[in-house]
mmCIF file of the N, C-alpha and C atoms, coordinates in Angstrom:
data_MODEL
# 
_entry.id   MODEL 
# 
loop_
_atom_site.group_PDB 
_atom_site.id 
_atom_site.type_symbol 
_atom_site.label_atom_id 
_atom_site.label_alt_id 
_atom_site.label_comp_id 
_atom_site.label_asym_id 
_atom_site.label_entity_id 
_atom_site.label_seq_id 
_atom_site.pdbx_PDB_ins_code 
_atom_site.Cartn_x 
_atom_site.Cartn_y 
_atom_site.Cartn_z 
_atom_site.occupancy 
_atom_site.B_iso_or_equiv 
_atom_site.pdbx_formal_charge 
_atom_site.auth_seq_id 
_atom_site.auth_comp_id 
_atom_site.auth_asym_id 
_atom_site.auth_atom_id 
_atom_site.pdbx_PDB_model_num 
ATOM 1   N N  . UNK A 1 1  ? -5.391  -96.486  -6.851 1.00 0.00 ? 1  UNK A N  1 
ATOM 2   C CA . UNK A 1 1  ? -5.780  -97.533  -5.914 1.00 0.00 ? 1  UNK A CA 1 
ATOM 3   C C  . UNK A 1 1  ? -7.181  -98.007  -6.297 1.00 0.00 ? 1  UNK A C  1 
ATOM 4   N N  . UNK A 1 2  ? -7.156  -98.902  -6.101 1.00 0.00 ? 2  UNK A N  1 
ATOM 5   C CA . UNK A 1 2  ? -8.678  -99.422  -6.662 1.00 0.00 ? 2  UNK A CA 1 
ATOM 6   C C  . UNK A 1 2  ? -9.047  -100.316 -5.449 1.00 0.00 ? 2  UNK A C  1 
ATOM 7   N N  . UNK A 1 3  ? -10.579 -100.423 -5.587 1.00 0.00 ? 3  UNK A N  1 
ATOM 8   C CA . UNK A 1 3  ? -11.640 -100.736 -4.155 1.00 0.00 ? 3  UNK A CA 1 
ATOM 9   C C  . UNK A 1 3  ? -11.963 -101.971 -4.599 1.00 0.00 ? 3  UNK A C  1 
ATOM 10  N N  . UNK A 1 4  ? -12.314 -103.380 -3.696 1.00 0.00 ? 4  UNK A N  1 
ATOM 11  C CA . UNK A 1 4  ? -12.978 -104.320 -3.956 1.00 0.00 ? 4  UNK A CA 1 
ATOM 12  C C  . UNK A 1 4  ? -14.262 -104.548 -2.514 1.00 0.00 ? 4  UNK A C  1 
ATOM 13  N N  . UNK A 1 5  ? -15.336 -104.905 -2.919 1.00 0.00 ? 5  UNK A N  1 
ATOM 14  C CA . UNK A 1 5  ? -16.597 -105.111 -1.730 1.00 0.00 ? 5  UNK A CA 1 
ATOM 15  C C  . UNK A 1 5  ? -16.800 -106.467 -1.707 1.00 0.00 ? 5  UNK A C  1 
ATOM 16  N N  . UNK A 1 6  ? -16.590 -107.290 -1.035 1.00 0.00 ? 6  UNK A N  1 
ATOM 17  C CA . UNK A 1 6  ? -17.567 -108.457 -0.605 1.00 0.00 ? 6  UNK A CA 1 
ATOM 18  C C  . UNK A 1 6  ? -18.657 -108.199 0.554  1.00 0.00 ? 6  UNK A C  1 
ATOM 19  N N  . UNK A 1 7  ? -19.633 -109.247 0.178  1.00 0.00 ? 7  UNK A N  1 
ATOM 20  C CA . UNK A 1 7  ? -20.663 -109.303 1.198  1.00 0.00 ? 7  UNK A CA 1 
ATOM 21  C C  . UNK A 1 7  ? -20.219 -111.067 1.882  1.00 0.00 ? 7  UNK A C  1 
ATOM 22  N N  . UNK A 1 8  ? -19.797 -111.404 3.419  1.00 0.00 ? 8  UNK A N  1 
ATOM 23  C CA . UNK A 1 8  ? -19.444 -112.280 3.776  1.00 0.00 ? 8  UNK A CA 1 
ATOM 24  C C  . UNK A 1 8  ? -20.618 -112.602 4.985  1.00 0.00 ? 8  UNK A C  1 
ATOM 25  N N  . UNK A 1 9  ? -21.277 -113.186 4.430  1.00 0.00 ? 9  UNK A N  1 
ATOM 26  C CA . UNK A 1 9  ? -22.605 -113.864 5.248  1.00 0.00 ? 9  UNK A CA 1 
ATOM 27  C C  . UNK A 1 9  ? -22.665 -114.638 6.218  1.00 0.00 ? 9  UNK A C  1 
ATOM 28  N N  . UNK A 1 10 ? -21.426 -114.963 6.657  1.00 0.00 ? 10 UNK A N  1 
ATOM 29  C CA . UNK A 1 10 ? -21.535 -116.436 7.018  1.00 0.00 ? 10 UNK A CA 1 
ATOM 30  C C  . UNK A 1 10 ? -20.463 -115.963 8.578  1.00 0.00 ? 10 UNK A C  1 
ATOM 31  N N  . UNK A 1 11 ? -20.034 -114.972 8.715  1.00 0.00 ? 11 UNK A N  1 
ATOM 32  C CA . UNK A 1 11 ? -19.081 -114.131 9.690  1.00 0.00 ? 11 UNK A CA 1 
ATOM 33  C C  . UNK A 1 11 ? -20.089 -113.665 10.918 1.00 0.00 ? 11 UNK A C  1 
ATOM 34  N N  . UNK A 1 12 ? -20.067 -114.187 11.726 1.00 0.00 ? 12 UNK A N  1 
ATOM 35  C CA . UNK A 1 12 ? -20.412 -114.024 13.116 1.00 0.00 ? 12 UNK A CA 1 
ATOM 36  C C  . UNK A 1 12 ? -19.413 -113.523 14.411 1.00 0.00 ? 12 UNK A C  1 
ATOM 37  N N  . UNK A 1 13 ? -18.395 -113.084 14.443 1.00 0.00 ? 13 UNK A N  1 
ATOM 38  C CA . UNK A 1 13 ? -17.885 -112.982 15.456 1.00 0.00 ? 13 UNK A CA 1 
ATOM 39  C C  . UNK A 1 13 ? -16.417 -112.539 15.130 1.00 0.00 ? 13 UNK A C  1 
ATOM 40  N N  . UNK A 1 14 ? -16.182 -111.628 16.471 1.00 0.00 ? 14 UNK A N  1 
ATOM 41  C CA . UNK A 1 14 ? -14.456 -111.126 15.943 1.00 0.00 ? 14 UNK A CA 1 
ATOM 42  C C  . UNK A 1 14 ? -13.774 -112.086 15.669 1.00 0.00 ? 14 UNK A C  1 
ATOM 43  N N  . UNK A 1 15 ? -13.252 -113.223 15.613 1.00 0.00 ? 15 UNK A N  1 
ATOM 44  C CA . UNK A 1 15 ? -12.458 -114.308 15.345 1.00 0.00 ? 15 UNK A CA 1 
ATOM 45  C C  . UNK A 1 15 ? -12.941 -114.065 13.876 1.00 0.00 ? 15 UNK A C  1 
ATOM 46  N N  . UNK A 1 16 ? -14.406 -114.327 13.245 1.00 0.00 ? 16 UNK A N  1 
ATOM 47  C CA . UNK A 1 16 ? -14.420 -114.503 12.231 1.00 0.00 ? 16 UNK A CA 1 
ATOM 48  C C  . UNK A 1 16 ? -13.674 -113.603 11.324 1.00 0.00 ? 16 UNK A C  1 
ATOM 49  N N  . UNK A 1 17 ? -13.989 -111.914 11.619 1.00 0.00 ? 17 UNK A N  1 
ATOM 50  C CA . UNK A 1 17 ? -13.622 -111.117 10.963 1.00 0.00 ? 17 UNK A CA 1 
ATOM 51  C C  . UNK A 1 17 ? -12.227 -111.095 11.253 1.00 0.00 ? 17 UNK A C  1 
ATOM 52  N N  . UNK A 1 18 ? -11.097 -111.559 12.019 1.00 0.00 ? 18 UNK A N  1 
ATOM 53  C CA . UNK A 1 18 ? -10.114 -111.508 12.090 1.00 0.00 ? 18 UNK A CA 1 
ATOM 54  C C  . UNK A 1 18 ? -9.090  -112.359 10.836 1.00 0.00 ? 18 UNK A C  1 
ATOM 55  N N  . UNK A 1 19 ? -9.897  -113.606 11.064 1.00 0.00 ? 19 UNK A N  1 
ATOM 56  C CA . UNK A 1 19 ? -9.506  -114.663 10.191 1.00 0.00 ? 19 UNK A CA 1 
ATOM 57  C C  . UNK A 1 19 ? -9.211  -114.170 8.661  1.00 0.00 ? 19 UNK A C  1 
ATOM 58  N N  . UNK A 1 20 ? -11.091 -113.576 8.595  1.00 0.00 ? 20 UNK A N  1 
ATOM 59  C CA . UNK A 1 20 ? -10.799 -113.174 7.001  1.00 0.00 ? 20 UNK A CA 1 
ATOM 60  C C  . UNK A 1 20 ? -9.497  -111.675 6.891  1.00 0.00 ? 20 UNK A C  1 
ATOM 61  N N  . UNK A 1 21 ? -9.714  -110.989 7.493  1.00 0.00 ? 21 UNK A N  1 
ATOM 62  C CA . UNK A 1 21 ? -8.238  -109.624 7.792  1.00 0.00 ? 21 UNK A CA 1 
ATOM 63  C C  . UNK A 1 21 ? -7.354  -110.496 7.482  1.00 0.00 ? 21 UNK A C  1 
ATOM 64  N N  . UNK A 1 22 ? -6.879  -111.044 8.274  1.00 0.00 ? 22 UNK A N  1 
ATOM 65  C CA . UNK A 1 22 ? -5.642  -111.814 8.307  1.00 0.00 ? 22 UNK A CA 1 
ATOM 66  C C  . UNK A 1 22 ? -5.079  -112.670 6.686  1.00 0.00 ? 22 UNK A C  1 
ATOM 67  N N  . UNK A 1 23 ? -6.268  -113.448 6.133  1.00 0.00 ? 23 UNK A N  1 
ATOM 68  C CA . UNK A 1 23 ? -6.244  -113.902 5.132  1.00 0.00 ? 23 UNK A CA 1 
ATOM 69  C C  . UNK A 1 23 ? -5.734  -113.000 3.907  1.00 0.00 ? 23 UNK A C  1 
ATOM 70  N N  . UNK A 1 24 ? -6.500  -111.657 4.057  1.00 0.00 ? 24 UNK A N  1 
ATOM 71  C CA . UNK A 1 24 ? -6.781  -110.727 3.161  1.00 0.00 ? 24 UNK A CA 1 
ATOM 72  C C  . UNK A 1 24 ? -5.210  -110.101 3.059  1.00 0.00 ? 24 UNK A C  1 
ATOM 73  N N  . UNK A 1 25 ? -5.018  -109.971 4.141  1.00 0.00 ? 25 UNK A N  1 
ATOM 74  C CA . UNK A 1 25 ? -3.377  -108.968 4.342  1.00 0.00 ? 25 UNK A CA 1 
ATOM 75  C C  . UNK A 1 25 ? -2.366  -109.861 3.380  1.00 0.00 ? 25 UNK A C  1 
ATOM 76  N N  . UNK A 1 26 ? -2.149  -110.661 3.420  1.00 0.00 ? 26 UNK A N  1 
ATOM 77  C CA . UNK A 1 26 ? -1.692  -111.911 3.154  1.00 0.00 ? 26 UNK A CA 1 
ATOM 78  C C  . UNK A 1 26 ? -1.060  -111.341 1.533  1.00 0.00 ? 26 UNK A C  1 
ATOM 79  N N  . UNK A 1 27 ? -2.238  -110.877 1.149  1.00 0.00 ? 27 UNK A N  1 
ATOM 80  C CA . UNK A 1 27 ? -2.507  -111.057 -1.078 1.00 0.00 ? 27 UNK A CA 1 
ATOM 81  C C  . UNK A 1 27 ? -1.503  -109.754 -1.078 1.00 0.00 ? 27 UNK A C  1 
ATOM 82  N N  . UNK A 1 28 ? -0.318  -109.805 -2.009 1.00 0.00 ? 28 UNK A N  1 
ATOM 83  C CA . UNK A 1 28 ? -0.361  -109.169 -2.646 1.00 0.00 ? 28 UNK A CA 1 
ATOM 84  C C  . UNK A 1 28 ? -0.600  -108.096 -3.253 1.00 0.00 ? 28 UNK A C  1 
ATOM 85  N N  . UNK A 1 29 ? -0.690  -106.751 -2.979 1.00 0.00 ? 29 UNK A N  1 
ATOM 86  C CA . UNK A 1 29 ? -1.108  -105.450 -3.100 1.00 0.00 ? 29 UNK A CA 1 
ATOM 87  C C  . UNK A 1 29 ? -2.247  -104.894 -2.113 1.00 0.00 ? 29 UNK A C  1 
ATOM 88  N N  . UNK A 1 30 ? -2.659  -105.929 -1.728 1.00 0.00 ? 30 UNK A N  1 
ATOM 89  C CA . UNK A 1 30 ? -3.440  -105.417 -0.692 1.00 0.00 ? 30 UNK A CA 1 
ATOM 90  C C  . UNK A 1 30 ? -2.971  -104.481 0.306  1.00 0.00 ? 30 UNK A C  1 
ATOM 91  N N  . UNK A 1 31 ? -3.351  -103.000 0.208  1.00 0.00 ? 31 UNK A N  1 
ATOM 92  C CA . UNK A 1 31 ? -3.267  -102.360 1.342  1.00 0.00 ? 31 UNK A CA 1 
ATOM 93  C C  . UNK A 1 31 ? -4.016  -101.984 2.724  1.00 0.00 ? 31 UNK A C  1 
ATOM 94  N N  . UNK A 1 32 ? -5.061  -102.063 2.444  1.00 0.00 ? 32 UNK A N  1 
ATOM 95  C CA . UNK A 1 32 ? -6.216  -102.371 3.778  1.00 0.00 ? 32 UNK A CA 1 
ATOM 96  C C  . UNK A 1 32 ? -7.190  -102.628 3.683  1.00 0.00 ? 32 UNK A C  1 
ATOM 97  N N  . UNK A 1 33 ? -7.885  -103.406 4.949  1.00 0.00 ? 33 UNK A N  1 
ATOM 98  C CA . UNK A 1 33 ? -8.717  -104.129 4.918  1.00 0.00 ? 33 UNK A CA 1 
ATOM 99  C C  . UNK A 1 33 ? -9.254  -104.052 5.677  1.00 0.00 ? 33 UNK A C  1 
ATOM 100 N N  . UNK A 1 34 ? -10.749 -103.849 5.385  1.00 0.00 ? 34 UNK A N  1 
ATOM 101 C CA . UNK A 1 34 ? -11.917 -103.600 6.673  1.00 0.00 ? 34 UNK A CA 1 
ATOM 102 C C  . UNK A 1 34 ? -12.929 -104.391 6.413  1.00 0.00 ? 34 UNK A C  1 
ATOM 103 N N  . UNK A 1 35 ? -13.378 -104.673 7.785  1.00 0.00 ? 35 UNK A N  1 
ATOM 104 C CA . UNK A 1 35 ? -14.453 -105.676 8.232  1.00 0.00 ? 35 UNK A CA 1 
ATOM 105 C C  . UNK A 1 35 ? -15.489 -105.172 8.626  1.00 0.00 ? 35 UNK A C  1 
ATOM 106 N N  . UNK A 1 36 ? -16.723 -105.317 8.699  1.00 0.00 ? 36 UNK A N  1 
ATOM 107 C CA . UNK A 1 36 ? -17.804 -104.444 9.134  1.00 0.00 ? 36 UNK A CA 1 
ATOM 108 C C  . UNK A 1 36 ? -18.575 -105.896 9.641  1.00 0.00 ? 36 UNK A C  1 
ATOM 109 N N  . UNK A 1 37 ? -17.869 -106.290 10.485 1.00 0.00 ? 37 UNK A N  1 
ATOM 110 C CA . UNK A 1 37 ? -19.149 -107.364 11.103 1.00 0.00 ? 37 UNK A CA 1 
ATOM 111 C C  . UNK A 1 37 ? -20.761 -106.756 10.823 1.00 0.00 ? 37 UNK A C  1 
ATOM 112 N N  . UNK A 1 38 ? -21.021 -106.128 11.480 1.00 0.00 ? 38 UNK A N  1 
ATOM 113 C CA . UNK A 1 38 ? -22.177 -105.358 11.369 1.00 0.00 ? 38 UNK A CA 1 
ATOM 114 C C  . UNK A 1 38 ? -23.859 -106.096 10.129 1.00 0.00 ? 38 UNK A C  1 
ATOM 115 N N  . UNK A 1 39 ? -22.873 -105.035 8.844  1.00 0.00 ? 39 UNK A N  1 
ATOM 116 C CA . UNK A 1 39 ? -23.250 -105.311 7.858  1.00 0.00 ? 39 UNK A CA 1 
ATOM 117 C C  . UNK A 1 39 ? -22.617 -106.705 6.914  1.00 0.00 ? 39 UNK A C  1 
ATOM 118 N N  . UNK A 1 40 ? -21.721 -107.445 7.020  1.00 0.00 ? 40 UNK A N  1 
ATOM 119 C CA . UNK A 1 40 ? -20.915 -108.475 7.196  1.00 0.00 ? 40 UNK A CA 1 
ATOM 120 C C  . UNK A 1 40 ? -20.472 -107.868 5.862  1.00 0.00 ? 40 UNK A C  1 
ATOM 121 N N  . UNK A 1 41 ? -19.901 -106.945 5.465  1.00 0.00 ? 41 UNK A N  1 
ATOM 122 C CA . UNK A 1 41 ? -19.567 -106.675 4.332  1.00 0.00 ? 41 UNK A CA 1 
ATOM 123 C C  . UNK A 1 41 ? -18.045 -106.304 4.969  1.00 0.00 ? 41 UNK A C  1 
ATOM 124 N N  . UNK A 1 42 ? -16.878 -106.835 3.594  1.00 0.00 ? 42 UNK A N  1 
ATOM 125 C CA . UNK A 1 42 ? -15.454 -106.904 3.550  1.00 0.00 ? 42 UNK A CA 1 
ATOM 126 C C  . UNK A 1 42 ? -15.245 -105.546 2.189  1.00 0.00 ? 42 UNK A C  1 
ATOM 127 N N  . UNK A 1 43 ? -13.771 -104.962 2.603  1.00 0.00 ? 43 UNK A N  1 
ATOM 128 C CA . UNK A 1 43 ? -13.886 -103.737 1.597  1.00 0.00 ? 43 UNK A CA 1 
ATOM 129 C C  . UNK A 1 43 ? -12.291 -104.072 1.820  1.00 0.00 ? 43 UNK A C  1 
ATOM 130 N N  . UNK A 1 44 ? -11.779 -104.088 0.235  1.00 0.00 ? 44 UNK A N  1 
ATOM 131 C CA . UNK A 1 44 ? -10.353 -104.293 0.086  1.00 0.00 ? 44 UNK A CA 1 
ATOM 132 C C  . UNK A 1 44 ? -9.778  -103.363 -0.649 1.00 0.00 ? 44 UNK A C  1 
ATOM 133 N N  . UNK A 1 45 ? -8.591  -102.775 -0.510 1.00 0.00 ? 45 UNK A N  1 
ATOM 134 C CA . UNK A 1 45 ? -8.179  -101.365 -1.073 1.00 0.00 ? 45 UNK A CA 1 
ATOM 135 C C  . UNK A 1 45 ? -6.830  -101.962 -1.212 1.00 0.00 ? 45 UNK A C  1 
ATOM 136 N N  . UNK A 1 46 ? -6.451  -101.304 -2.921 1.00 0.00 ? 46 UNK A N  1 
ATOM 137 C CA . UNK A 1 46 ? -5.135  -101.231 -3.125 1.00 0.00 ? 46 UNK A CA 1 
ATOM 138 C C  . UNK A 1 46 ? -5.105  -101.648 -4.737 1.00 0.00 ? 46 UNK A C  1 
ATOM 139 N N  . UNK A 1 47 ? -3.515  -102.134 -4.871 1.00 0.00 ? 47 UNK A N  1 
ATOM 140 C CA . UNK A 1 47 ? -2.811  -101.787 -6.301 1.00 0.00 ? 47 UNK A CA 1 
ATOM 141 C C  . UNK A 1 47 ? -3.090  -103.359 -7.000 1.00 0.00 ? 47 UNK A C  1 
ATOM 142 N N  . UNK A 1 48 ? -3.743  -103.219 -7.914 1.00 0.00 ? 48 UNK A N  1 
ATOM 143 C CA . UNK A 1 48 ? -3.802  -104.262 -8.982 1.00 0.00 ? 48 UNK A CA 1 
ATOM 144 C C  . UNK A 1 48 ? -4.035  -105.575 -8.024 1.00 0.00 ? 48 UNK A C  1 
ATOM 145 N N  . UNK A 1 49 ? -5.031  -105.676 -7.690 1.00 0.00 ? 49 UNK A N  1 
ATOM 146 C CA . UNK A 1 49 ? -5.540  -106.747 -7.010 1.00 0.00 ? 49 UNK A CA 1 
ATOM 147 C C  . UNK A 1 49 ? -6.530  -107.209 -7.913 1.00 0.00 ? 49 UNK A C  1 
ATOM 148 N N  . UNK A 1 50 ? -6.623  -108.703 -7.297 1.00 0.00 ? 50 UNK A N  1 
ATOM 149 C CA . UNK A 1 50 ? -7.325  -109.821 -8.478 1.00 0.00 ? 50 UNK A CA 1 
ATOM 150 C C  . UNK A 1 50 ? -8.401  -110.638 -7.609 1.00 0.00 ? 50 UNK A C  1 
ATOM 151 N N  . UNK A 1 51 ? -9.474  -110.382 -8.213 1.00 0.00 ? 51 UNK A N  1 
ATOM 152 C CA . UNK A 1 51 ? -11.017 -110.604 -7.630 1.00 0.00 ? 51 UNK A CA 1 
ATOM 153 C C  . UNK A 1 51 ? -10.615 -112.242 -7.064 1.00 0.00 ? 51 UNK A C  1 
ATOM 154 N N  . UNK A 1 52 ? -9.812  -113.131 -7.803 1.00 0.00 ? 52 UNK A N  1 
ATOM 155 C CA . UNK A 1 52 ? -9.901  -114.659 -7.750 1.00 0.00 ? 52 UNK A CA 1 
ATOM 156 C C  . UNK A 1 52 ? -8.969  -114.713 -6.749 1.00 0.00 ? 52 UNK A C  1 
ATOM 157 N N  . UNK A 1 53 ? -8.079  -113.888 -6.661 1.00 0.00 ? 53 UNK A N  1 
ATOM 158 C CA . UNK A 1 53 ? -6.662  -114.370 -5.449 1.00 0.00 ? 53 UNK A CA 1 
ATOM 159 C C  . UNK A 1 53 ? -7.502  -113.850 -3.957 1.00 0.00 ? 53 UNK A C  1 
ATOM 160 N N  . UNK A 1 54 ? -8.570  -112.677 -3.843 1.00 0.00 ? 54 UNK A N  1 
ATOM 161 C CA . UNK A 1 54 ? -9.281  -112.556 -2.748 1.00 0.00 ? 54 UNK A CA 1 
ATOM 162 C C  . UNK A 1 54 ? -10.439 -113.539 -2.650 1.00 0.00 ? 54 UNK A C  1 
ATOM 163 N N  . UNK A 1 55 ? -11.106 -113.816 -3.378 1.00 0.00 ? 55 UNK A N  1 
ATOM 164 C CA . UNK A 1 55 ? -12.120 -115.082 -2.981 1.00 0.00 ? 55 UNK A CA 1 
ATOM 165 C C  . UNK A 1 55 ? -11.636 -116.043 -2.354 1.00 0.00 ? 55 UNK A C  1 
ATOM 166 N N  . UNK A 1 56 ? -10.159 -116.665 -3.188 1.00 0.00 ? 56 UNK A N  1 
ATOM 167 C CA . UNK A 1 56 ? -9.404  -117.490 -2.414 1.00 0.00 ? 56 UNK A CA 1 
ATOM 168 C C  . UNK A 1 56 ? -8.824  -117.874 -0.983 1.00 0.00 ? 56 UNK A C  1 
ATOM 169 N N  . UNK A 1 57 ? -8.583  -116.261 -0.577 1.00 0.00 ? 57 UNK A N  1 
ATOM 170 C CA . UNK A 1 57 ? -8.011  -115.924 0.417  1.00 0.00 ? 57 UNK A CA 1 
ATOM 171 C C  . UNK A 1 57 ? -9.608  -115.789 1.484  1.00 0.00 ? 57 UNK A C  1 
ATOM 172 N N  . UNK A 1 58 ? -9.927  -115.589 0.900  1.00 0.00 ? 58 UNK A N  1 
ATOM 173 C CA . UNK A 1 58 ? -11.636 -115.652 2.104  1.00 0.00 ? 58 UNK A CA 1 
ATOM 174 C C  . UNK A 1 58 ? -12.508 -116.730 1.978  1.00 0.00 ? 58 UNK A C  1 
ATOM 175 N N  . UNK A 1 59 ? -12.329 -117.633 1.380  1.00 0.00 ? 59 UNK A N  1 
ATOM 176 C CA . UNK A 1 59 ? -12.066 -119.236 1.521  1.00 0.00 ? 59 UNK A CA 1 
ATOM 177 C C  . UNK A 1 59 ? -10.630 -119.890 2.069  1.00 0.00 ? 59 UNK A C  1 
ATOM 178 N N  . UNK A 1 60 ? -9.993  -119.558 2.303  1.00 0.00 ? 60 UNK A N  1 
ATOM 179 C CA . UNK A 1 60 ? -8.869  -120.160 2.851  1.00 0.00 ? 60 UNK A CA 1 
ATOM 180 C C  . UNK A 1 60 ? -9.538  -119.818 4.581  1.00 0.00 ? 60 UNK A C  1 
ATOM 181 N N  . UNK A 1 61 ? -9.731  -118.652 4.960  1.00 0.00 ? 61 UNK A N  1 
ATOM 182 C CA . UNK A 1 61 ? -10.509 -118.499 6.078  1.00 0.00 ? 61 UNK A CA 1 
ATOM 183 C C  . UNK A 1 61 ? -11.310 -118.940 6.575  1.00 0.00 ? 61 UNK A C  1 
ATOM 184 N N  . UNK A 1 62 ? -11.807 -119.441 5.778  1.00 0.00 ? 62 UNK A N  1 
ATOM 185 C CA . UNK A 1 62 ? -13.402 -120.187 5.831  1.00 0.00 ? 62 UNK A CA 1 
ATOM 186 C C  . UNK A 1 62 ? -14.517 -119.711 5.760  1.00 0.00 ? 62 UNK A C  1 
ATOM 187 N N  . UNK A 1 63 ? -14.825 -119.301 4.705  1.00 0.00 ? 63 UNK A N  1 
ATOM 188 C CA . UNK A 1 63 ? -15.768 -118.447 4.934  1.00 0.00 ? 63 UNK A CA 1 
ATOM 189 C C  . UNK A 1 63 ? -16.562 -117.848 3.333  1.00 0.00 ? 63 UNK A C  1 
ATOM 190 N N  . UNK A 1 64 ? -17.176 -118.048 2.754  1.00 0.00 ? 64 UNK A N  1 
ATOM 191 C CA . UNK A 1 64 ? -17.274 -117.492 1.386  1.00 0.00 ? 64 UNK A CA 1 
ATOM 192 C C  . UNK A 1 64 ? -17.675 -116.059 0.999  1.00 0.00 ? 64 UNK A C  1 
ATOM 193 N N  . UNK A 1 65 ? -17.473 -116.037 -0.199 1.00 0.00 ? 65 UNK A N  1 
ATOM 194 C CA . UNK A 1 65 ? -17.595 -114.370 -0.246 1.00 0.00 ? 65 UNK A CA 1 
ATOM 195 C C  . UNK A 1 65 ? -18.774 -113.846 -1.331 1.00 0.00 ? 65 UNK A C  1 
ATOM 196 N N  . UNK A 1 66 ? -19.835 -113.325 -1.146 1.00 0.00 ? 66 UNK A N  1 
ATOM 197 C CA . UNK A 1 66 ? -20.912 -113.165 -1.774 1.00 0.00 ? 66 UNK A CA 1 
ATOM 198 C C  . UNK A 1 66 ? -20.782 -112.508 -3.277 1.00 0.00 ? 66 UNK A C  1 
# 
C-alpha cells in the first residue's frame, strides 16, 4: 500500500473536507482517506495510485492541493 500527503490550504470547514473525501473516494485504488482540517493536510492510502488522478480529484472539489 503506498501513502500520498497533500497540504490543502484553502479548506475551511467540514463541507470543505467532505467535498475533498468524497472526491478522493471516487479514484481508483484509493482505500482511505483522511482529512485533518486542523493542519489542512489530506493523506491518501492505497494500491497504485497516481499523484495526477488525485490533484484532479481535489480540484474537481474545489480546492487545490499544495
Amino acid at each position: 500500500m503506498s501513502e500520498l500527503v497533500y497540504s490543502v490550504p484553502d479548506m475551511s470547514c467540514d463541507h470543505c473536507t467532505a467535498a475533498v473525501r468524497g472526491q478522493l473516494e471516487r479514484i481508483s485504488g484509493v482505500e482511505t482517506v483522511e482529512v485533518d482540517l486542523a493542519t489542512k493536510r489530506v493523506v491518501v492510502r492505497g494500491e497504485d495510485l497516481q499523484d495526477a488522478a488525485l490533484r484532479a480529484a481535489i480540484d474537481e472539489a474545489g480546492y487545490e492541493a499544495a
